[in-house]
Every structure is written in structure tokens, then in C-alpha cells.
C-alpha positions in Angstrom: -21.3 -8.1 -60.0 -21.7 -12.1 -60.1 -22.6 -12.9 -56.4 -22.7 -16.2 -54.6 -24.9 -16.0 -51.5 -24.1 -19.8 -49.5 -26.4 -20.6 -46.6 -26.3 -24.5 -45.8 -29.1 -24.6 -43.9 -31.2 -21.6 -44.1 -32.6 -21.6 -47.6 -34.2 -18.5 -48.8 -37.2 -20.3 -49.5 -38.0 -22.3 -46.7 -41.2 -20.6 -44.2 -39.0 -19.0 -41.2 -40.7 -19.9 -37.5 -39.2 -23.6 -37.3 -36.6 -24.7 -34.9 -34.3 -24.2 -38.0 -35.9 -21.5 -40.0 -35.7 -18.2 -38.9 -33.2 -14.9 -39.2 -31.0 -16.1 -41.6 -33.8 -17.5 -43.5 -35.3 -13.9 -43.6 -31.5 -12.3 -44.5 -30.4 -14.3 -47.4 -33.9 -13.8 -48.9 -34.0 -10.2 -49.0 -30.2 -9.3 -49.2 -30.5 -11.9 -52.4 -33.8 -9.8 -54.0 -32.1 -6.7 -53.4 -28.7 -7.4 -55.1 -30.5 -8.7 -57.9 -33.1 -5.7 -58.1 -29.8 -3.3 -58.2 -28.5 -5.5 -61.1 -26.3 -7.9 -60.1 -26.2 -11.6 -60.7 -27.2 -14.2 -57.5 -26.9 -17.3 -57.2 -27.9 -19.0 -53.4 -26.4 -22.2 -52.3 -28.4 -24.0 -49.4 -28.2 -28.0 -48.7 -30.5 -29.8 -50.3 -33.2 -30.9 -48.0 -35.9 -32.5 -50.4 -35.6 -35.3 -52.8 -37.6 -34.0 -55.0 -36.0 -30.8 -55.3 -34.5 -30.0 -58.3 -30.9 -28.3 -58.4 -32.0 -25.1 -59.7 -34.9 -23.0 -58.5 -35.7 -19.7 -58.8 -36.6 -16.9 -56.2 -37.3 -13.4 -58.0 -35.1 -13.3 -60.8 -32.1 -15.4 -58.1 -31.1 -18.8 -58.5 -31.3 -21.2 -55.7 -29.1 -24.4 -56.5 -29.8 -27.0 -54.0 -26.5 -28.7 -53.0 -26.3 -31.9 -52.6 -24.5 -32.8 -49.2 -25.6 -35.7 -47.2 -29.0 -37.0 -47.0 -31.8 -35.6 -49.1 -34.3 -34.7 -46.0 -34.5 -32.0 -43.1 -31.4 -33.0 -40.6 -31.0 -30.1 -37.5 -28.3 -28.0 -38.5 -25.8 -29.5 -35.4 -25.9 -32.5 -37.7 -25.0 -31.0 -41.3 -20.8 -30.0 -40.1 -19.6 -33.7 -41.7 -21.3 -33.2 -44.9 -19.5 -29.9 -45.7 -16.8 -31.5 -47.4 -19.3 -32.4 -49.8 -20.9 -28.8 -49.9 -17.4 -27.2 -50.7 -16.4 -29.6 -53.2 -19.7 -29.3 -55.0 -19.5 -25.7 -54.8 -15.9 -25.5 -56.7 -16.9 -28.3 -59.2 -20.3 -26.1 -60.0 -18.1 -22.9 -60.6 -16.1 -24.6 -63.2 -18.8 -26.4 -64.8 -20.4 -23.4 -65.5 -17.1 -21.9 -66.0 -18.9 -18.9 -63.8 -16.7 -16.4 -62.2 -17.9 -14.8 -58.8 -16.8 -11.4 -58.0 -17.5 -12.7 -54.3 -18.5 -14.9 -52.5 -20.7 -14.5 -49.4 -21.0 -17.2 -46.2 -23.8 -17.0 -43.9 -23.0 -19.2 -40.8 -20.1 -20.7 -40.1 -20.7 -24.1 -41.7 -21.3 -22.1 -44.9 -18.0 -20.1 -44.1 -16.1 -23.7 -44.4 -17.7 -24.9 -47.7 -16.6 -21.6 -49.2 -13.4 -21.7 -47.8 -12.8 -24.4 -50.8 -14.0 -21.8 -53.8 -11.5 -18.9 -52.2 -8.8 -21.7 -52.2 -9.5 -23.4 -55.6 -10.5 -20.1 -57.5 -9.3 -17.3 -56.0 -12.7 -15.8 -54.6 -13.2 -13.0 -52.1 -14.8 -13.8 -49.0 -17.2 -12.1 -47.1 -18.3 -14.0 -43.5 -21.2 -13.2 -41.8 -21.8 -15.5 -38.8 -25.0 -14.8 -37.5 -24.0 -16.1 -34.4 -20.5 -17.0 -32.8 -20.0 -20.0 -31.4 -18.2 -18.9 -28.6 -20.6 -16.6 -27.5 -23.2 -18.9 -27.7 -22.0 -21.5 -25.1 -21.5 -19.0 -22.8 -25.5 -19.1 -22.8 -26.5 -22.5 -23.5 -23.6 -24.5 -21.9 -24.3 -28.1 -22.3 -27.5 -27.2 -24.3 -25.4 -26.4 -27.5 -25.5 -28.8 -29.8 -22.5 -28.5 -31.8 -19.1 -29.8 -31.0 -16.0 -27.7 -30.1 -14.3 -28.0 -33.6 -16.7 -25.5 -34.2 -14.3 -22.9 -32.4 -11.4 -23.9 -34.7 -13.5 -23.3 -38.1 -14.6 -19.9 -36.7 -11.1 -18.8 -35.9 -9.8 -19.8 -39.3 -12.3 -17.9 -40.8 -11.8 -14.8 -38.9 -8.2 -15.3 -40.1 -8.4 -15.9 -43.7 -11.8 -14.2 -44.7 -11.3 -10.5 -46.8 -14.5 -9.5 -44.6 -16.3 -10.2 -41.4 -19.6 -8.4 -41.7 -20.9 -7.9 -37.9 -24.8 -7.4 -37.7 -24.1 -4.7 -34.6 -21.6 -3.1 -32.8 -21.9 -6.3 -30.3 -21.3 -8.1 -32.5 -18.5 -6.8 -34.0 -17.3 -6.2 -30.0 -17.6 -10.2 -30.1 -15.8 -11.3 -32.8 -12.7 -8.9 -31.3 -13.0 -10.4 -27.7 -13.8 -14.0 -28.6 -11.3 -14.9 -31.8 -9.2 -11.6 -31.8 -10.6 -10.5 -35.0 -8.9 -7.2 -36.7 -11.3 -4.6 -36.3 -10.2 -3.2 -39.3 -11.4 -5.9 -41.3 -14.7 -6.1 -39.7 -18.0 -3.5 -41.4 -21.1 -3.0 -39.7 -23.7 -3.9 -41.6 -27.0 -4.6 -40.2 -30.5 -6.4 -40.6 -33.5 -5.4 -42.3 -37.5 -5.3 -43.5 -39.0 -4.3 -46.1 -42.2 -1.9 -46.3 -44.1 -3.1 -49.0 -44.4 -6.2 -46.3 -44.5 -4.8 -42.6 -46.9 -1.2 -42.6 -49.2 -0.5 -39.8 -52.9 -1.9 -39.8 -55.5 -0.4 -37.7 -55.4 -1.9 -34.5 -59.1 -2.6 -34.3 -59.5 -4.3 -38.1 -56.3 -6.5 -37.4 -57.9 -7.2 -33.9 -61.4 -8.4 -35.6 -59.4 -10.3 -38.9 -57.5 -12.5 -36.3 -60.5 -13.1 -33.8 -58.3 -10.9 -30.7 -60.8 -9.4 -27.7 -61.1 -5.7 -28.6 -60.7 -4.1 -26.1 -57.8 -6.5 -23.7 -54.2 -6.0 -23.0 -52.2 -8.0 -25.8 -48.7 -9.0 -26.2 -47.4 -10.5 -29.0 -44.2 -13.1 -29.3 -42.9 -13.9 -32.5 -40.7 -15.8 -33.6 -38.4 -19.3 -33.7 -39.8 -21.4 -30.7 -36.5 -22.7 -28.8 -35.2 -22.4 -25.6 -32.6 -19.7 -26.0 -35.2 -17.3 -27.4 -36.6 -16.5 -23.3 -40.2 -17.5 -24.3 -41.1 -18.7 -20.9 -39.5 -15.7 -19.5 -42.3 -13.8 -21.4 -45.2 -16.0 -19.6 -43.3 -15.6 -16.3 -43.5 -11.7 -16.7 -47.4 -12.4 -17.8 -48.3 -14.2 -14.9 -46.4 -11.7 -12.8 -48.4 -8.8 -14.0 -51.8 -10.8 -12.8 -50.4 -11.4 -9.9 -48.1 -8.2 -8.7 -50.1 -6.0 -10.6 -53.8 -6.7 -11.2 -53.7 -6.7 -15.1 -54.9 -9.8 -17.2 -53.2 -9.9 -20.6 -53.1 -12.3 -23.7 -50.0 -13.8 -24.4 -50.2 -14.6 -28.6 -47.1 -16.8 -28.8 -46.7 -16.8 -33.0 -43.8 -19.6 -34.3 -43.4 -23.5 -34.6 -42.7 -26.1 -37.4 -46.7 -26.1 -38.2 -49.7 -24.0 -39.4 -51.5 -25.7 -36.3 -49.5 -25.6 -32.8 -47.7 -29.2 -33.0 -45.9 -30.3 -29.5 -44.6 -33.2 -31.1 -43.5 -30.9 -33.9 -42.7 -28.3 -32.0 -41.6 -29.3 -28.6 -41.0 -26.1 -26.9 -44.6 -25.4 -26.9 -45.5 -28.3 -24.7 -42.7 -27.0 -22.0 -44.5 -23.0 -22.8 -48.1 -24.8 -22.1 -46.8 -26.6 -19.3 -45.4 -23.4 -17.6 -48.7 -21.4 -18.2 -51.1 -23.9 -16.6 -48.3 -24.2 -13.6 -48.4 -20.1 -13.9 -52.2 -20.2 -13.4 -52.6 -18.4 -16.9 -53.0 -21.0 -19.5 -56.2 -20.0 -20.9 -54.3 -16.7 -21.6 -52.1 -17.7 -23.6 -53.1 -18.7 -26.9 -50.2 -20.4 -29.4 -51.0 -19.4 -33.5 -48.7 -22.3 -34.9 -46.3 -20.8 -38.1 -48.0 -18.4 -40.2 -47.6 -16.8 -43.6 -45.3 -13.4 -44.3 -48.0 -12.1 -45.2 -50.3 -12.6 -41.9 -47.7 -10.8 -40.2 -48.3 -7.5 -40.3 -51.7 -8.1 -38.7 -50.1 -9.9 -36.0 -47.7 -7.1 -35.2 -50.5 -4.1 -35.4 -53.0 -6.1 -33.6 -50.5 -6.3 -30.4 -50.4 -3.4 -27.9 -46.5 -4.5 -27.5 -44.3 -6.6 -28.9 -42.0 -8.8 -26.5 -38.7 -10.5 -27.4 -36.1 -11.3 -24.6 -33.5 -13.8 -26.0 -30.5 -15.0 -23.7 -28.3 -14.3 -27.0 -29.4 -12.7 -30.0 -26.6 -11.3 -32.8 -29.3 -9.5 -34.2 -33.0 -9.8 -34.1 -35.4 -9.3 -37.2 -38.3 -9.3 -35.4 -38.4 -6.0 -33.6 -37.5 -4.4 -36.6 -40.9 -5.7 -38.3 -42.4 -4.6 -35.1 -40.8 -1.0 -35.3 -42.3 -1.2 -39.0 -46.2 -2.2 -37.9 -45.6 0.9 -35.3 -45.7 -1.3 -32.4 -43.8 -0.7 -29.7 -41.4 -3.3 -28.5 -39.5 -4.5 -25.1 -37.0 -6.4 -26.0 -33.7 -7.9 -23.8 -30.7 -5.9 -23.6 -28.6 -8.1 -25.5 -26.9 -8.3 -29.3 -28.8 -6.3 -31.8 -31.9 -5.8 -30.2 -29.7 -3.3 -28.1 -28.6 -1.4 -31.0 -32.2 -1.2 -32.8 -34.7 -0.7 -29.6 -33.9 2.5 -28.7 -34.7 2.6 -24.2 -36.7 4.8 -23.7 -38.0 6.4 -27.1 -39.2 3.2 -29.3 -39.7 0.9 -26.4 -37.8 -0.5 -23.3 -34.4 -2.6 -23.1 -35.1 -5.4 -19.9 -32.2 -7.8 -18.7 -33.2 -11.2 -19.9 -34.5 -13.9 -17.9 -35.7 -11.7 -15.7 -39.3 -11.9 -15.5 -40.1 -9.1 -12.4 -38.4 -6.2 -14.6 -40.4 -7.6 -18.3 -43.6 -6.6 -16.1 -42.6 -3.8 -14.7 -42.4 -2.2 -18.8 -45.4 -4.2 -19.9 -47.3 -2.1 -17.0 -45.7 1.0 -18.0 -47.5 0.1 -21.7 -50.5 -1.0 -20.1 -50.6 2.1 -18.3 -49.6 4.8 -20.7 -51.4 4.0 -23.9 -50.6 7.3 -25.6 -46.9 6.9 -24.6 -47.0 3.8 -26.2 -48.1 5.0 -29.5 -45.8 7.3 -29.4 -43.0 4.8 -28.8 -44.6 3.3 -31.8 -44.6 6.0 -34.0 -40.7 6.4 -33.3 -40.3 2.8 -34.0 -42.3 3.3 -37.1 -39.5 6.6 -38.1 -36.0 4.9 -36.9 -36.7 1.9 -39.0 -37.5 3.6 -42.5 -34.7 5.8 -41.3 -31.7 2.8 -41.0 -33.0 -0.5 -41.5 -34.8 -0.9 -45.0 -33.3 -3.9 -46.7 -32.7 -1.4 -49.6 -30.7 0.2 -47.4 -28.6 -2.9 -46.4 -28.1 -4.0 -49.6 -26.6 -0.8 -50.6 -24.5 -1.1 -48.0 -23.4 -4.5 -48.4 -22.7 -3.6 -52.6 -20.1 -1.4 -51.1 -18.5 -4.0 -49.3 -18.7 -6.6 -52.1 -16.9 -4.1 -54.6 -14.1 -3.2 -52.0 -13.1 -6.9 -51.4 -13.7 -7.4 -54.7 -11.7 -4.4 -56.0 -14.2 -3.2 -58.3 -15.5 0.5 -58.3 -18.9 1.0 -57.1 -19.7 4.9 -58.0 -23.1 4.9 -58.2 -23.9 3.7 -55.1 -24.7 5.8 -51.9 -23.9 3.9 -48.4 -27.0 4.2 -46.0 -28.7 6.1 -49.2 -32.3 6.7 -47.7 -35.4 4.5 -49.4 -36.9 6.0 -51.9 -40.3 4.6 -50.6 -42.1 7.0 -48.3 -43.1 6.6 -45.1 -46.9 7.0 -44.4 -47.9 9.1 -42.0 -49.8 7.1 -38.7 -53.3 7.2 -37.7 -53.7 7.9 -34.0 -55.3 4.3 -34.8 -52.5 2.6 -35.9 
């Protein structure tokens, strides 16, 4: 198939851990290697951010065009809706210059949804909408903190309406989209997030621990991740504090994430209000902030921690405890979104209410307390990921959905088809 992957302002090359760079950085990425590993042509649209950017690059065999919509620099994405007039109309002008047929044509976010809206009505293209987060749902969280304006609403229900798929990222999601903007279930297929294991494998605990300078032989939680708000970060150094305080146990916080290689407050703001809280929490030397780092650090980061802690107000999916899952960490995470549907309670880690700081300690103490429980949880982790949630996987799965809106057979294709790669069997050190 000829794919169109459109992301406006998550471009599949950009480094994820910015205020804008994150997820659906991560998604497009992979799905867009995958599609093109299984033979299919890709092309990604993102906004052009750069002025030095060219209009073609290329990712892995996958052509990234940079679209040229409104000013050539970083703008936050509540800013980018009036420019995708411009996005839409280059998209349709760039199909018939090339006089390229898509099969489909795939929207991430709903700003991308509305510039594709134009190449389903100008050239007859299926549509396939992934939102990545509703707009509805979301200012039931943030309130007044949201930044984009209530035409947003409208767009999303017209593309609920008119798009030949709505892929939900988890069955909350899909439970949203039903609730929210009356979406037809029947038109609505589960398809899910991903990692990939030739990137995230477990590391000793003790060699990661020594390569990234971490005391040997402490308590330490990891957070990793997109440093806003809405992500519950100071509800993990709340929980922290509480465990000093309520329980006797001293633990590193390693907060990983920002718009800089070296932790930034002007560039990152959200880590002067985190520093702020730890020194009022009493544990500030505790909690150490890594700035952005590399893929490829990662999986260090991730084996190093003896949990992994993510407790969002909203999250529609959640990549991040997958990865963990992957390094064989085990993970607490809030019960919200997709994080409820890829933390099993219980067996790979715990599910905690968010902003809740008193119940976050409780589990971290349970961890602290039961070491070989928690390898245990990570080894389950490890299992349940290779299992469902390889970006192979995904990609086969979303190859089926392509080829159904599409009307094209897809034979040779086997949804949820297990990896081919192996998984290694753990060390009682990883």
C-alpha cells in the first residue's frame, strides 16, 4: 500500500521528552518503520518547524515532507489550529503534483485529522483518525489549564462523523470516544501502542547503576517522561516525601524529561515548580532531574530503577510503562487511560488513583519491601509486553485496518501475529 502518515506537530524525528515531543512522537516513528519494513510505501507529513529544513527528509527508508504551515520555528501546538488551512491545502496540492495516490491516509491528532479532512474531500482518500487524546476528556482534567479553544470540540465531532476509522489506543479510549462525541462503536478498532526490543532489553541492575553514577545499593524510582503539569510529577515527589516521613525509607527520585540535555527551568519550566516542591517537601537533595536524554540511554535508565512511576491525571495511552515492562522493571502507574489496560494490578505492578500521593507510597513500600516480588512483577512485565505490545505487532495490526478501509485484501498478514524476535530469558540480576 501507499501510506500517508500526517502528524502536525509531532514529527517522527524530533527527540521526545519536550513540552511538545513525546507519545506521538514515539508512535508515528515506529508505526512509519514498521509499515515500511513490511513493504509499503510512507510518506510523514509534520509542520515544518525549521527554516532550514528541507521539504523532504528521510527516516529509514520513510519520507518525511516538512509542510509548510505558518511560521518556520517551534510554536506550542495550541497555537498551530489557524495554520491548518495551509497544512490541508498543501497536502492535496502535494498529492497531485506528484500525481501520488494514497491507499489511506492516516491522522494523528486532531489538528492533523482537519488537514486531512481536505485530501478525503479533494481525492477521495480513506481516513483513519487516531486522536491520541480527546479534547473533551481532556478539559475535564485541566479545566482552565487547556490551552486550546472550544472549536476544538466541533473538529473532533466531525471527524468522528466522517472518518472510515477511529483507531482507539485502549478500551478507554474507545469507551471515550462513545460517551464524549457518540462515536459508532462499530467503526472504532483497538489498536494499541508499542516498543520495540532491539531498543528497550533489560541491563543488569548493578552495571546500569555504575554507567549512570546511581548509589548501589539505595531505593530508586525512576520518572520518565514529558515534564508538564498533567503528567502528576509532583504527585510522585509528594508520595516520596511521604515514604521518608510515614514510613522511614529514603529514596532517589530520578525525574528523566525536559526540552534540554542539561535540566533547563527556563526551558523547561515545570522543573522549577518540581524543585520548588522538593525543597518545600524537605527532600530536594533526593531528587536529582537528568535533563532529555538519548533513545538509546534509556534502557539504562529503566533497568537501573527498582520501580518505575507514572501517575498522569489523563493519559489515552502511555508508552512509557511499556518500555519499562520491556527493561523488566516493575511499574506503578495511575489508574487511568491505557496505563490501566497495560499495568496489569497486581501481577506486573500496581494501578494507584492519581493525585493521590498517600496510596503512590503505600506501593512504593510494598516494592521497597518485597524485592523478590518485585522482580517477579518485572519479569511478568518483561512476558506481557513481548506477548501484545511489540511495534511489529501493532503494525500488523494496523495493515489490517488500512486494507479494510481501503478495500484491499491483506492475506498474508496475521493480526496480533506474535514477534518473531525472542525473548531472552532474565537474570535474577536484571
Amino acid at each position: 500500500m501507499k501510506i500517508a502518515l500526517v502528524s502536525e506537530h509531532a514529527s517522527p524525528l524530533a527527540l521526545a521528552g519536550g513540552v511538545d515531543t513525546g507519545g506521538q512522537n514515539i508512535y508515528v516513528a515506529n508505526v512509519a518503520r514498521e509499515l515500511h519494513r513490511a513493504g509499503h510505501e510512507v510518506d510523514v507529513f509534520t509542520r515544518r518547524d525549521g527554516a532550514l529544513l528541507p521539504t523532504v527528509s528521510h527516516m529509514d527508508g520513510v519520507r518525511v515532507i516538512h509542510v509548510p504551515a505558518g511560521p518556520p520555528r517551534q510554536l506550542p501546538k495550541e497555537q498551530l489550529l489557524p495554520h491548518m488551512a495551509e497544512f490541508g491545502q498543501f497536502l492535496v496540492q502535494f498529492c497531485r503534483d506528484e500525481r501520488r495516490s494514497y491507499d489511506v491516509i492516516h491522522a494523528n491528532f486532531f489538528m492533523s485529522g482537519l488537514a486531512a479532512l481536505a485530501v478525503k474531500d479533494a481525492l477521495r482518500v480513506p481516513l483513519v483518525m487516531t486522536f491520541h487524546a480527546l479534547g473533551r476528556v481532556r478539559r475535564l482534567h485541566q479545566g482552565a489549564n487547556d490551552g486550546f479553544p472550544d472549536e476544538r470540540f466541533a473538529i473532533e465531532d466531525e471527524l468522528v462523523r466522517r472518518s472510515d476509522c477511529i483507531v482507539a489506543e485502549c478500551p478507554a479510549d474507545k469507551a471515550d470516544l462513545i460517551e464524549h462525541y457518540q462515536a459508532n462503536a462499530s467503526r472504532i478498532d483497538i489498536v494499541a501502542c508499542g516498543f520495540d526490543p532491539d531498543e528497550f532489553a533489560p541491563v543488569d541492575r548493578l552495571l546500569a547503576r555504575r554507567r549512570l553514577h546511581w548509589p548501589t545499593d539505595e531505593f530508586c524510582v525512576l520518572q520518565l517522561g514529558r515534564l508538564v503539569q498533567r503528567k502528576g510529577i509532583d504527585n510522585v515527589v509528594r508520595a516520596v516525601a511521604e515514604l521518608e516521613t510515614q514510613h522511614g525509607v529514603n529514596a532517589w527520585l530520578y525525574i528523566v524529561g525536559g526540552d534540554a540535555h542539561t535540566p533547563n527551568e527556563i526551558a523547561t519550566p515545570e522543573i522549577a515548580r518540581l524543585r520548588g516542591l522538593a525543597r518545600d517537601c524537605g527532600i530536594a537533595p533526593r531528587v536529582i532531574f537528568a535533563g532529555r536524554r538519548e533513545r538509546s540511554q534509556l534502557r539504562d535508565f529503566y533497568s537501573a530503577a527498582d520501580v518505575f512511576v507514572t501517575t498522569p491525571w489523563y493519559e489515552p495511552f502511555g508508552i512509557t510503562p511499556l518500555e519499562a515492562m520491556a527493561c523488566a522493571t516493575p511499574v506503578i502507574g495511575a489508574d487511568v487511560g491505557g496505563i490501566r489496560h497495560s499495568v496489569l494490578h497486581g501481577e506486573t505492578g500496581w494501578l494507584v488513583p492519581p493525585r493521590d500521593p498517600e496510596a503512590l507510597a503505600d506501593r512504593l513500600l510494598a516494592v521497597h519491601g518485597d524485592p523478590a516480588h518485585a522482580r517477579a512483577m518485572g519479569e511478568a512485565g518483561y512476558a506481557r509486553v513481548h506477548a501484545h505490545f511489540t511495534w511489529k505487532q501493532i503494525g500488523v495490526e494496523l495493515e489490517r485496518v488500512y486494507a479494510q478501509v481501503a478495500g484491499l485484501p491483506l492475506d498474508t498478514c496475521e493480526t496480533g501475529a506474535a514477534d518473531d524476535r525472542q525473548p531472552r530469558v532474565l537474570s535474577a540480576s536484571a
